[in-house]
PDB file with one MODEL, atoms N, CA, C and O in Angstrom:
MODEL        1
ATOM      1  N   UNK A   1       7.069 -49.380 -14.516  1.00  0.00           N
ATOM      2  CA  UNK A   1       6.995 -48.396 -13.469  1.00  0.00           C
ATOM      3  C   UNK A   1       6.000 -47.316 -13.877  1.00  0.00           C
ATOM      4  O   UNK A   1       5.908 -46.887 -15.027  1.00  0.00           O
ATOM      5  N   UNK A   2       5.188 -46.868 -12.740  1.00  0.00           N
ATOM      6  CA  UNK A   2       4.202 -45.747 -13.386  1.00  0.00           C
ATOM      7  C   UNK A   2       4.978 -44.868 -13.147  1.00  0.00           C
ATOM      8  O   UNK A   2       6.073 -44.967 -12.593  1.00  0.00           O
ATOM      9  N   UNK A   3       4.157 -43.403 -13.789  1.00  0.00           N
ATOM     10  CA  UNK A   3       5.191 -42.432 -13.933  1.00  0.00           C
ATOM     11  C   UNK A   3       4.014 -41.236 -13.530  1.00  0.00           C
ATOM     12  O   UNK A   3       2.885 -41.406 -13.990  1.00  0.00           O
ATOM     13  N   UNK A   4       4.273 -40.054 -12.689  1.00  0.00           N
ATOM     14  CA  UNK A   4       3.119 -39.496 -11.858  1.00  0.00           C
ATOM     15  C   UNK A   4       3.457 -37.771 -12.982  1.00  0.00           C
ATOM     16  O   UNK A   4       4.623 -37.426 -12.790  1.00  0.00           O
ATOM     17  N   UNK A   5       3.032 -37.209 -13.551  1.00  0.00           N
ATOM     18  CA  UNK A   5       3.326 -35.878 -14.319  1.00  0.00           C
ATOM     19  C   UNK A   5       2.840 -34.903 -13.562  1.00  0.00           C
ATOM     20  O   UNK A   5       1.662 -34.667 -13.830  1.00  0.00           O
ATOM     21  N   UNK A   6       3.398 -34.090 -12.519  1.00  0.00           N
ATOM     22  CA  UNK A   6       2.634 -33.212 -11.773  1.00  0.00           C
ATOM     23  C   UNK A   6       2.547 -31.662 -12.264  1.00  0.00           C
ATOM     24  O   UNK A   6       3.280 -31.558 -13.247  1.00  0.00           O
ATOM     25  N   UNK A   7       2.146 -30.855 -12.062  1.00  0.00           N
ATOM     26  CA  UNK A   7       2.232 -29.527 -12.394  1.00  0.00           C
ATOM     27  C   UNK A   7       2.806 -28.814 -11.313  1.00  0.00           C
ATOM     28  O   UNK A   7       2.196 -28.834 -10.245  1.00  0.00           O
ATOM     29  N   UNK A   8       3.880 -28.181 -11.398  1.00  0.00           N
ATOM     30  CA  UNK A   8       4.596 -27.995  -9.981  1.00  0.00           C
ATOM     31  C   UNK A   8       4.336 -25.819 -10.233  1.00  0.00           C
ATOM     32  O   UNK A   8       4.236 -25.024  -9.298  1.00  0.00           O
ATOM     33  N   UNK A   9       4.313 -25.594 -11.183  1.00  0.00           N
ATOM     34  CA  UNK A   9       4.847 -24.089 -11.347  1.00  0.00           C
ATOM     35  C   UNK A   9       4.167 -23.658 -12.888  1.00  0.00           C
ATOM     36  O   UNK A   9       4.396 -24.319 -13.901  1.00  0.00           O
ATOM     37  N   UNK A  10       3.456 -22.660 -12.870  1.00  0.00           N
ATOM     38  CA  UNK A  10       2.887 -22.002 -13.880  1.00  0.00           C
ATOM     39  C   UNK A  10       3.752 -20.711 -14.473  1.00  0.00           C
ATOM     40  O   UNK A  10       3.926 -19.989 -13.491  1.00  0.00           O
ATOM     41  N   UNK A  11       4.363 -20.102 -15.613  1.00  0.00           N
ATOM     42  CA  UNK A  11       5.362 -18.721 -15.694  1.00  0.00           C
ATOM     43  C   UNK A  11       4.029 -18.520 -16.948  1.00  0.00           C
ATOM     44  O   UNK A  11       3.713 -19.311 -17.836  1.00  0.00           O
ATOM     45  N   UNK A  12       3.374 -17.029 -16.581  1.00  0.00           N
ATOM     46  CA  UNK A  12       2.919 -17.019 -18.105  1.00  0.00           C
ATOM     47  C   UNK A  12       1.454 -17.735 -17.773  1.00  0.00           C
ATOM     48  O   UNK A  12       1.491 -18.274 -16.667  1.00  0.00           O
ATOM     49  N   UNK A  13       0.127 -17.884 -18.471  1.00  0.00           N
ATOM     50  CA  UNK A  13      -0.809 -18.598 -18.496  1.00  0.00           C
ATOM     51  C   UNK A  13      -1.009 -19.566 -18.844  1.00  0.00           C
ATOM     52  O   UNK A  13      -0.408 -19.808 -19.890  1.00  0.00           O
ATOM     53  N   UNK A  14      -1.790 -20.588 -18.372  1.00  0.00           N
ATOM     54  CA  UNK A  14      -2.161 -21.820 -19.013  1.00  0.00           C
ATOM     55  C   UNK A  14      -3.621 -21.911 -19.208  1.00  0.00           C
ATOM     56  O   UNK A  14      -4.453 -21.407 -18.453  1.00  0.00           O
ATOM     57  N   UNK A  15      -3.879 -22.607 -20.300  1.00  0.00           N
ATOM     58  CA  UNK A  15      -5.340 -22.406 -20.377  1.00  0.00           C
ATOM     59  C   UNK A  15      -6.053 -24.002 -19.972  1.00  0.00           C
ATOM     60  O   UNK A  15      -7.225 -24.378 -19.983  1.00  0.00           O
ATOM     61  N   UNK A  16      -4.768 -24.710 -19.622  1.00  0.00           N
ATOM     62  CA  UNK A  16      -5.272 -25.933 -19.606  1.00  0.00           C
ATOM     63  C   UNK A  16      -5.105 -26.865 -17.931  1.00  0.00           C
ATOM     64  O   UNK A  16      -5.787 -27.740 -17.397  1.00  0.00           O
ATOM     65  N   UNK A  17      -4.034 -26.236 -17.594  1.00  0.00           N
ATOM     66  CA  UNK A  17      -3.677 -26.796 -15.964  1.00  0.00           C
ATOM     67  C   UNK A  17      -3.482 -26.009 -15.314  1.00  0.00           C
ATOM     68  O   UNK A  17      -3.063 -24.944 -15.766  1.00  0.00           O
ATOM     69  N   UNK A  18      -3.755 -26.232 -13.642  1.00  0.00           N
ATOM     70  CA  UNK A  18      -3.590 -25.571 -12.676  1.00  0.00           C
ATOM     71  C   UNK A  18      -2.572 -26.262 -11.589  1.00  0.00           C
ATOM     72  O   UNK A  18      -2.687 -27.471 -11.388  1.00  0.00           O
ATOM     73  N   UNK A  19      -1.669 -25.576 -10.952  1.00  0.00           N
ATOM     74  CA  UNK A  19      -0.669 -26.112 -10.469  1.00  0.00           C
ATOM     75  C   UNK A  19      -1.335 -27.344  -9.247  1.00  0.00           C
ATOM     76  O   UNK A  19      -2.410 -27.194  -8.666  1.00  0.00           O
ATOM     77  N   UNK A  20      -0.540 -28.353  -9.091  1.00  0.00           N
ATOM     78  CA  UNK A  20      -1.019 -29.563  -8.917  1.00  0.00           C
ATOM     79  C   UNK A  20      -1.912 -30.799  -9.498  1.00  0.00           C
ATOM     80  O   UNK A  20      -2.193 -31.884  -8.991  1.00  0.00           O
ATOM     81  N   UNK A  21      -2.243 -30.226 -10.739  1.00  0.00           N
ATOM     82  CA  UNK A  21      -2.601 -31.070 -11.503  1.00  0.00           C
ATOM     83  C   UNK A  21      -1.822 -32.236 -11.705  1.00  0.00           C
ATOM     84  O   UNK A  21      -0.653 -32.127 -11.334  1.00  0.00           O
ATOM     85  N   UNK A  22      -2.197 -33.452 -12.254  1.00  0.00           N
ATOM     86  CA  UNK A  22      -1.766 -34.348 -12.639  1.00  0.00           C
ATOM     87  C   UNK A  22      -2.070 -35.170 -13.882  1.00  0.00           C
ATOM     88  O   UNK A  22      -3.188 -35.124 -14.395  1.00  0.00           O
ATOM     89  N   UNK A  23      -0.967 -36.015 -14.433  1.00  0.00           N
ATOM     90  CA  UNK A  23      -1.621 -36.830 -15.419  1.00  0.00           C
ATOM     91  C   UNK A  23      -0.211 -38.550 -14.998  1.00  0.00           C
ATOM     92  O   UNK A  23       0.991 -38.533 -14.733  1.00  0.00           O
ATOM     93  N   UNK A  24      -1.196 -39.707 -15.142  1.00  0.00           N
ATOM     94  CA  UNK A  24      -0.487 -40.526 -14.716  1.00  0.00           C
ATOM     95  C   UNK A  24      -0.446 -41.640 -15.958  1.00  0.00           C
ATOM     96  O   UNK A  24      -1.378 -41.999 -16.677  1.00  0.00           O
ATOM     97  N   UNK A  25       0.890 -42.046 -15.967  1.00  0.00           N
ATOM     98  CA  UNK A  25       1.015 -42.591 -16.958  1.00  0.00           C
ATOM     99  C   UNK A  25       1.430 -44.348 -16.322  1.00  0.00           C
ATOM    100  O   UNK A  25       2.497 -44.643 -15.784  1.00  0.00           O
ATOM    101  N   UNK A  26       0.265 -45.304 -16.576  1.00  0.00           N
ATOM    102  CA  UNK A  26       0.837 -46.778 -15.910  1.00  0.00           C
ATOM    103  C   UNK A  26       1.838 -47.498 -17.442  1.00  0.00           C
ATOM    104  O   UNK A  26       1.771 -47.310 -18.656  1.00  0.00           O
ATOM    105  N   UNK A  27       2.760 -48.412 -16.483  1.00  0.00           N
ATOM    106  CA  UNK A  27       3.696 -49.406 -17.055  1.00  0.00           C
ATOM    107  C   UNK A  27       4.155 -48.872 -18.001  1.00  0.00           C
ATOM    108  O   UNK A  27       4.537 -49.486 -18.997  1.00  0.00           O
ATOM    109  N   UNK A  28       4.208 -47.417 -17.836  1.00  0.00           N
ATOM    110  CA  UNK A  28       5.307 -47.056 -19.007  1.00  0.00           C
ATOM    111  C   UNK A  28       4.824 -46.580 -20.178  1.00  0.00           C
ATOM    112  O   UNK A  28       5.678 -46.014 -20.860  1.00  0.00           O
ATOM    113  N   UNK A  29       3.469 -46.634 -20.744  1.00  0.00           N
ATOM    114  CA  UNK A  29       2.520 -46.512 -21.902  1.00  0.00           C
ATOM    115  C   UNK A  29       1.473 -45.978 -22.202  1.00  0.00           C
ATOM    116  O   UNK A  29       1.069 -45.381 -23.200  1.00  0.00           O
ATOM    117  N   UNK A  30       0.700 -46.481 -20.399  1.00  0.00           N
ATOM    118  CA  UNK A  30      -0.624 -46.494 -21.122  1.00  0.00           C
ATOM    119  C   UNK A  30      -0.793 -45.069 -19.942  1.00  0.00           C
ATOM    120  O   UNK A  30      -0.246 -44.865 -18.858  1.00  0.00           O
ATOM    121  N   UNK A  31      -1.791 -44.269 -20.727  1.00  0.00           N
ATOM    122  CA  UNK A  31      -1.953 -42.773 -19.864  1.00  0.00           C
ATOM    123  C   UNK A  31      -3.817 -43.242 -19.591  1.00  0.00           C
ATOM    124  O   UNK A  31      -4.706 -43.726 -20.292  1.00  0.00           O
ATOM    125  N   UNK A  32      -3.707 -42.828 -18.382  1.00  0.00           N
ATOM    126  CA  UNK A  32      -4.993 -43.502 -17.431  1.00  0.00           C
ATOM    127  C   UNK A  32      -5.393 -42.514 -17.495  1.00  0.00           C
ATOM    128  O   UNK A  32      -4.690 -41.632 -17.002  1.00  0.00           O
ATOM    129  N   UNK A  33      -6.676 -42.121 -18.105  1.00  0.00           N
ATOM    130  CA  UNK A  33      -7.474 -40.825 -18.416  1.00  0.00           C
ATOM    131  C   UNK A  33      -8.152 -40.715 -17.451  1.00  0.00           C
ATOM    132  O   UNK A  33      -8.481 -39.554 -17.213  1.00  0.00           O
ATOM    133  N   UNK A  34      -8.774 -42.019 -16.272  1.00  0.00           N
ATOM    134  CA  UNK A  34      -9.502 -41.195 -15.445  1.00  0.00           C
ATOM    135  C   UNK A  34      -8.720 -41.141 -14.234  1.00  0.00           C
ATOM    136  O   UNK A  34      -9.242 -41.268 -13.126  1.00  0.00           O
ATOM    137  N   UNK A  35      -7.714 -40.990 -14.376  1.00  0.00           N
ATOM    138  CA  UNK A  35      -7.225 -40.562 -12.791  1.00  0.00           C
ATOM    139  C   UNK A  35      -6.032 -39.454 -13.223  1.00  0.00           C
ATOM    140  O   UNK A  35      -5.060 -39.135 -12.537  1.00  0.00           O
ATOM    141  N   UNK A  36      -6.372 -38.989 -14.486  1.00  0.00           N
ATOM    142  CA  UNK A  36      -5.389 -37.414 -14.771  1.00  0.00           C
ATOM    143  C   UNK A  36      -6.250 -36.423 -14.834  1.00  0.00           C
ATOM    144  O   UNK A  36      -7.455 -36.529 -14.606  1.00  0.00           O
ATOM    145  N   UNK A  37      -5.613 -35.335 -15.175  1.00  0.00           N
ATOM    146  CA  UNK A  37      -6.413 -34.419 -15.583  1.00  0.00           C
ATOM    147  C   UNK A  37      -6.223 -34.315 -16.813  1.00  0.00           C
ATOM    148  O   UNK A  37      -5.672 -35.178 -17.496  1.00  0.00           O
ATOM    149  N   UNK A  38      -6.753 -33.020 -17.310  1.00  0.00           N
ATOM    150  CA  UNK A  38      -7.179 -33.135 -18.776  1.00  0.00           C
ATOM    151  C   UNK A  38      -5.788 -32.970 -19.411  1.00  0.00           C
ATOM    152  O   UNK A  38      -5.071 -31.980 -19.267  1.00  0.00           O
ATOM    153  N   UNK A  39      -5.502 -34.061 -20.127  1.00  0.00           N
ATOM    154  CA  UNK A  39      -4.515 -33.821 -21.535  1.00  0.00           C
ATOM    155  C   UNK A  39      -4.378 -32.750 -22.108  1.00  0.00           C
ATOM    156  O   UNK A  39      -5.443 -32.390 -22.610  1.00  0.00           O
ATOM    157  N   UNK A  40      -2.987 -31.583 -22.388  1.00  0.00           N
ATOM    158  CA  UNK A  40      -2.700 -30.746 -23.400  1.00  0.00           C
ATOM    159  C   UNK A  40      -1.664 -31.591 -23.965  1.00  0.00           C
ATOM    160  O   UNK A  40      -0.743 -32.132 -23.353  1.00  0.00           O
ATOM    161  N   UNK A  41      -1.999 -31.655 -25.572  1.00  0.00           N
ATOM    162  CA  UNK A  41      -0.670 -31.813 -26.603  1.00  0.00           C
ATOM    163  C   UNK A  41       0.762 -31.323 -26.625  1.00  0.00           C
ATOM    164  O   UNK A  41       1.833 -31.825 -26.968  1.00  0.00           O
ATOM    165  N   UNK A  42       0.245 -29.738 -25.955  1.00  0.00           N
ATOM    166  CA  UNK A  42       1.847 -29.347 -25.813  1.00  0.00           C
ATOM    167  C   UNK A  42       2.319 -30.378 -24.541  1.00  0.00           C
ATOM    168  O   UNK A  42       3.216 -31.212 -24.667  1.00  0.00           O
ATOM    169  N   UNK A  43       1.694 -30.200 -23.540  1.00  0.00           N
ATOM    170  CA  UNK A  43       2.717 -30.762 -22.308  1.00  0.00           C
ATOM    171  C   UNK A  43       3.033 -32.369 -22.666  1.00  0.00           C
ATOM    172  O   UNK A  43       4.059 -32.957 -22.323  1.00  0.00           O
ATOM    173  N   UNK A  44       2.145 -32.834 -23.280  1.00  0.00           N
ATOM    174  CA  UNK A  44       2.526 -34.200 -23.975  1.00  0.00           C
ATOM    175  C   UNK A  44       3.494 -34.056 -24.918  1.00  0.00           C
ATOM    176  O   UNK A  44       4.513 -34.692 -24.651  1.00  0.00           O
ATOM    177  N   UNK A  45       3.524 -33.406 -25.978  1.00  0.00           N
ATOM    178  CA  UNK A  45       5.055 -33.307 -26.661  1.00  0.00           C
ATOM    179  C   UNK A  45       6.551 -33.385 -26.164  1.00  0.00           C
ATOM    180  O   UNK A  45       7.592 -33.883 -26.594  1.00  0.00           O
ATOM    181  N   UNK A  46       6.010 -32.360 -24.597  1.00  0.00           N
ATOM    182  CA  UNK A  46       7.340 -31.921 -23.869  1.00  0.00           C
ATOM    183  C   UNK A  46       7.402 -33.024 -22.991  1.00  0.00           C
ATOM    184  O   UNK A  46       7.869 -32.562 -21.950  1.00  0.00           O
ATOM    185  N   UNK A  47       7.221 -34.034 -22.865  1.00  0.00           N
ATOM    186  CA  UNK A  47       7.062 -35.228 -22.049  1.00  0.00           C
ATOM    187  C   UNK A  47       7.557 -36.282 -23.501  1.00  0.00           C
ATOM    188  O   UNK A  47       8.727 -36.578 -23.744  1.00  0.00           O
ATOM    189  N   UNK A  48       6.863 -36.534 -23.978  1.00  0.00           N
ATOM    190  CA  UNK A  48       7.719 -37.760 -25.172  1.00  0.00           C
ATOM    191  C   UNK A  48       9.140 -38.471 -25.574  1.00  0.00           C
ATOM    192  O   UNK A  48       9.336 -39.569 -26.095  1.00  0.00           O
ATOM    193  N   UNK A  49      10.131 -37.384 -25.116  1.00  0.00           N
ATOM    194  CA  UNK A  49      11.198 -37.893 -25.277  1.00  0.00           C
ATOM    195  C   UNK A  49      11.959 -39.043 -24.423  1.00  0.00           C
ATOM    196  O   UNK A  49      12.697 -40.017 -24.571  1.00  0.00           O
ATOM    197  N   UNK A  50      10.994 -37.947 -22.993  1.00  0.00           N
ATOM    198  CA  UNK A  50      11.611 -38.969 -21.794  1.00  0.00           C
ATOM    199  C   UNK A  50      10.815 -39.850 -21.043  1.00  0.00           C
ATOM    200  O   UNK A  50      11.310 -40.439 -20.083  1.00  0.00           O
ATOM    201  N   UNK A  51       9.292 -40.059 -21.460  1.00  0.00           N
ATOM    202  CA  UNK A  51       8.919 -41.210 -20.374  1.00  0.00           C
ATOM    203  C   UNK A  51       9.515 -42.599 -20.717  1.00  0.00           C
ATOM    204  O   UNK A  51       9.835 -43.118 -19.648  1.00  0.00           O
ATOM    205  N   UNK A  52       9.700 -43.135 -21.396  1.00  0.00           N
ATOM    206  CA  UNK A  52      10.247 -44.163 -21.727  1.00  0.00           C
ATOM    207  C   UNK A  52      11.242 -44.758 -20.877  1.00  0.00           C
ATOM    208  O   UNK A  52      11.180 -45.880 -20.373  1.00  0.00           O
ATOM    209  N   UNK A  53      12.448 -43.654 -20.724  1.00  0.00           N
ATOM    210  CA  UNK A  53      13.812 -44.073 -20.239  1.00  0.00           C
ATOM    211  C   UNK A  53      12.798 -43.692 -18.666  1.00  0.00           C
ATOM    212  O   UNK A  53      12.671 -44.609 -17.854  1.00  0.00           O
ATOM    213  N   UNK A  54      12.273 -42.589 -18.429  1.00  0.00           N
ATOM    214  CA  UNK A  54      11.920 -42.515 -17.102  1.00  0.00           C
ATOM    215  C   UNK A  54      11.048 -43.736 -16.371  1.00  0.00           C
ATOM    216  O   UNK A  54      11.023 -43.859 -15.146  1.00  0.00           O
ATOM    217  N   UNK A  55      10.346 -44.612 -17.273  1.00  0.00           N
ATOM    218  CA  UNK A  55       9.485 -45.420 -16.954  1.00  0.00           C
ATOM    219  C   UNK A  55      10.314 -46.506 -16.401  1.00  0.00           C
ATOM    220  O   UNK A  55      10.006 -47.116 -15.377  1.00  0.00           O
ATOM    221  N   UNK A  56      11.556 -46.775 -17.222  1.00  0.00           N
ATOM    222  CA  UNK A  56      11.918 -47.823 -16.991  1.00  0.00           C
ATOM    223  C   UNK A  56      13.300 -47.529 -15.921  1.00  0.00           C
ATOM    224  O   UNK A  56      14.392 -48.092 -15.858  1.00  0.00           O
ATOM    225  N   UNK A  57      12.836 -46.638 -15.305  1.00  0.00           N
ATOM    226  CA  UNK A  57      13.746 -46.119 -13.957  1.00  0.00           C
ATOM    227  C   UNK A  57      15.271 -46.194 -14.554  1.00  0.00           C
ATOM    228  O   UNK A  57      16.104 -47.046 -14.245  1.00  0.00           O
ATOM    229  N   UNK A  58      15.483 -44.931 -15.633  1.00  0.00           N
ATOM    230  CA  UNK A  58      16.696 -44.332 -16.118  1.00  0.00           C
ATOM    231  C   UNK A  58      16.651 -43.116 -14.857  1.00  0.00           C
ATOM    232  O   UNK A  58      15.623 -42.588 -14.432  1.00  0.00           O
ATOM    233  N   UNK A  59      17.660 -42.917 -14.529  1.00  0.00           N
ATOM    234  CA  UNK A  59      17.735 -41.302 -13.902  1.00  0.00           C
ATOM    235  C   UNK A  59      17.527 -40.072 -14.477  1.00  0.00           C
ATOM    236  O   UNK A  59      18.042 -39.719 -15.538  1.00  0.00           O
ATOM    237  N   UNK A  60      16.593 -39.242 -13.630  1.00  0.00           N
ATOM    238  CA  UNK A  60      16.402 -37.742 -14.031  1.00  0.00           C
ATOM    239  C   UNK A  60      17.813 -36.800 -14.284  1.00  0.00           C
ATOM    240  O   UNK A  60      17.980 -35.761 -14.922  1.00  0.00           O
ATOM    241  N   UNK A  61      18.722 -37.630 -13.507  1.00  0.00           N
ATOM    242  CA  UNK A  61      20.149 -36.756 -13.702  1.00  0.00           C
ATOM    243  C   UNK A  61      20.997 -37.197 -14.902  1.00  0.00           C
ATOM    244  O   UNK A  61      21.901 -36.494 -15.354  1.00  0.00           O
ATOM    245  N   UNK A  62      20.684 -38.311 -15.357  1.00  0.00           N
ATOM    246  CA  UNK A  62      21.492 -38.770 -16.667  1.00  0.00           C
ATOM    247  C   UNK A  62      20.929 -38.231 -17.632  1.00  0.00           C
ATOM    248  O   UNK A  62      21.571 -37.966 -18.648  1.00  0.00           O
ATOM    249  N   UNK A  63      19.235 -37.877 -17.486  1.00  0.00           N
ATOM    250  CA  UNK A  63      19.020 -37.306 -19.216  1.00  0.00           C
ATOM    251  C   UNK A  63      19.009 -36.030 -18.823  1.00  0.00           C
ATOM    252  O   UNK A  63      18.473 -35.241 -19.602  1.00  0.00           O
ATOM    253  N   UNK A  64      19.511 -35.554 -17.698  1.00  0.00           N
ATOM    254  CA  UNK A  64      20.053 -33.826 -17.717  1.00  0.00           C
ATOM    255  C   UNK A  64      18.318 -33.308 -17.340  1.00  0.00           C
ATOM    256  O   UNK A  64      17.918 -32.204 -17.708  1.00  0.00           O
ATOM    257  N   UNK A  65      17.430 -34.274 -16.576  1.00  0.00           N
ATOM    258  CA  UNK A  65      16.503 -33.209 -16.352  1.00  0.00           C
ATOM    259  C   UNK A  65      16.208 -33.049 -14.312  1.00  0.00           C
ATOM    260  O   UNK A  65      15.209 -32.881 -13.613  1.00  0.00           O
ATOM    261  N   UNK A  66      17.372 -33.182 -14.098  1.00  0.00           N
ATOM    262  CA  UNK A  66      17.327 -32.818 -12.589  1.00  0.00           C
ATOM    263  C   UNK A  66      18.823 -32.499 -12.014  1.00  0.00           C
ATOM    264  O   UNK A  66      19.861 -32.991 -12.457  1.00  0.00           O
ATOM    265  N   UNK A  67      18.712 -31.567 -10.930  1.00  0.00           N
ATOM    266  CA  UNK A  67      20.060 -31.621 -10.478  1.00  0.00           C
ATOM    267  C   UNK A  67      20.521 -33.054  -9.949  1.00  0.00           C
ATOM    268  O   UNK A  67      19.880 -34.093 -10.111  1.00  0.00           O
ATOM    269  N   UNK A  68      21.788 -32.924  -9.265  1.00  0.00           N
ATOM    270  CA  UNK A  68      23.081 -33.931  -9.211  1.00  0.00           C
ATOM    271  C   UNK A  68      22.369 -34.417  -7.189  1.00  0.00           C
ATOM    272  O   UNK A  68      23.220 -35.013  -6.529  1.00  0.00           O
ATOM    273  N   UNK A  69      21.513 -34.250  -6.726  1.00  0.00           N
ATOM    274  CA  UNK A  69      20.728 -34.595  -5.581  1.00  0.00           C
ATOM    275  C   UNK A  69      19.008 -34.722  -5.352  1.00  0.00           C
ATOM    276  O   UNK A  69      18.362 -34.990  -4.339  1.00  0.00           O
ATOM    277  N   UNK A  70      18.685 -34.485  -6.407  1.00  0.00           N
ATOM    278  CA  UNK A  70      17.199 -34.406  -7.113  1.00  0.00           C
ATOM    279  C   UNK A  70      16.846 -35.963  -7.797  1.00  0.00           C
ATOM    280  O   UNK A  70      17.533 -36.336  -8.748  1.00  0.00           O
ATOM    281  N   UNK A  71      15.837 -36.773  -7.308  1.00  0.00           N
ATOM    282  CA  UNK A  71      14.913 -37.316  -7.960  1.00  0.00           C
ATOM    283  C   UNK A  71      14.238 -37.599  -8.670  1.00  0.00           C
ATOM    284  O   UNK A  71      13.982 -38.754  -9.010  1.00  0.00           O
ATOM    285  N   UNK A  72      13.532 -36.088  -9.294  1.00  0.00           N
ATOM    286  CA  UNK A  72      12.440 -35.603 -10.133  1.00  0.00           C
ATOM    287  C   UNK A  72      13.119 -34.936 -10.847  1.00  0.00           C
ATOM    288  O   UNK A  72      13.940 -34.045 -10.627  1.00  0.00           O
ATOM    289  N   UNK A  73      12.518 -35.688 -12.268  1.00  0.00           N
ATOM    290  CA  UNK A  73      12.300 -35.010 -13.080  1.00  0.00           C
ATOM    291  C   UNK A  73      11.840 -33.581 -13.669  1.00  0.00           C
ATOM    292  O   UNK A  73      10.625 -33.400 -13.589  1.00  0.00           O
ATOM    293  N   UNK A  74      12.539 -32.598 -14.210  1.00  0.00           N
ATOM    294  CA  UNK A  74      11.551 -31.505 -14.200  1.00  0.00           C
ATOM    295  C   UNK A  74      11.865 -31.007 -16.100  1.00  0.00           C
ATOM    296  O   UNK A  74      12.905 -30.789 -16.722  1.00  0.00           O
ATOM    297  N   UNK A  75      10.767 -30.995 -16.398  1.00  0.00           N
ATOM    298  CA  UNK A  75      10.138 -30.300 -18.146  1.00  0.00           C
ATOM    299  C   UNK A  75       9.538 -29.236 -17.709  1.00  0.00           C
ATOM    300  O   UNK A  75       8.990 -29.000 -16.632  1.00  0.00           O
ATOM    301  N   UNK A  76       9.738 -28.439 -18.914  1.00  0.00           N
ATOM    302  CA  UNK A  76       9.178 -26.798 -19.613  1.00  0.00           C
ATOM    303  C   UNK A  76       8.207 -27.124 -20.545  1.00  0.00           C
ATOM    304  O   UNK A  76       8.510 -27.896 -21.454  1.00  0.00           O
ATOM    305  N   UNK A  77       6.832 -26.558 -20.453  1.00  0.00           N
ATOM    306  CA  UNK A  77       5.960 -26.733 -21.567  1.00  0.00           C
ATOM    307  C   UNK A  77       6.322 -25.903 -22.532  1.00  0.00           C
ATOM    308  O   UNK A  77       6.563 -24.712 -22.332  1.00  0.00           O
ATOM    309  N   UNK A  78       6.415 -26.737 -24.167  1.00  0.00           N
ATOM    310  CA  UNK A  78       6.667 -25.995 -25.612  1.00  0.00           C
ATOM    311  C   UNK A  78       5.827 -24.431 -25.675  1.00  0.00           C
ATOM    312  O   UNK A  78       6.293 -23.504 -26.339  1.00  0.00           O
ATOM    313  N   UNK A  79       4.856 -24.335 -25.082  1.00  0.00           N
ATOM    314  CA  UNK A  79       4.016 -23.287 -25.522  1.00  0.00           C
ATOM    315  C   UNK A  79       3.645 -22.869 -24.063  1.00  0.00           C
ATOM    316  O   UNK A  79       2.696 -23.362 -23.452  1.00  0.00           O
ATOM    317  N   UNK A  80       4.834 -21.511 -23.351  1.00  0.00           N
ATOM    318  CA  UNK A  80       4.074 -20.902 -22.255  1.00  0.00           C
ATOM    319  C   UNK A  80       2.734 -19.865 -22.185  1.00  0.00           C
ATOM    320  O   UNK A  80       2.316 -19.314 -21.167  1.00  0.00           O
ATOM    321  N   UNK A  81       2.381 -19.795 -23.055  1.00  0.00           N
ATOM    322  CA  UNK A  81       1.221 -18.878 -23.411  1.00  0.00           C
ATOM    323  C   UNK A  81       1.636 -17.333 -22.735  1.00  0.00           C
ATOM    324  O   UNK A  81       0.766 -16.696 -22.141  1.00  0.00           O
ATOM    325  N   UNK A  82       3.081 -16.778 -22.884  1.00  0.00           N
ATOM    326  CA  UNK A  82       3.210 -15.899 -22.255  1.00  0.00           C
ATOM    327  C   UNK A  82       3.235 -14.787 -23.439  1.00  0.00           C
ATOM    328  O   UNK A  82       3.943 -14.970 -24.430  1.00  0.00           O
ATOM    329  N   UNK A  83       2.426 -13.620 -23.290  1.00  0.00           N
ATOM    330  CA  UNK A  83       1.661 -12.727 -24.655  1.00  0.00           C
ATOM    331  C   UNK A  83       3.040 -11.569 -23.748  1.00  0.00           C
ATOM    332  O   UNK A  83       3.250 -10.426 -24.153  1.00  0.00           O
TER     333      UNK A  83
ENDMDL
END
């Protein structure tokens, strides 16, 4: 299953995405560089735990990252750049 990483909400600066950005990840693995935007390490860190189970269509509500009527997935980037 591909897996679509959107940027929904900025708190604080980013120096790297702008809301609606994207980065798409096919069959679970492979991250398709030309149809994302540019890669940050942090937001990739904060993504690692769960594409896996998300790829392979685990629920956003079983690994506790969506409410109990929600779909989507939702992550916090490690580093909000908020000074």
């Amino acid at each position: 299953m591909d897996l679509i990483v959107r940027v929904k909400e900025i708190k604080g600066t980013c120096p790297v995405y702008r809301v609606g950005d994207s980065i798409l990840i096919r069959e679970g693995y492979i991250l398709d560089t030309k149809k994302s935007s540019t890669v940050c390490m942090h937001s990739l860190a904060s993504l690692m735990p769960y594409y896996v189970a998300l790829s392979r269509g685990i629920s956003p509500q079983s690994l506790g990252l969506s409410g109990a009527k929600n779909d989507r997935a939702y992550l916090q980037c490690l580093d909000p750049c908020e000074v």
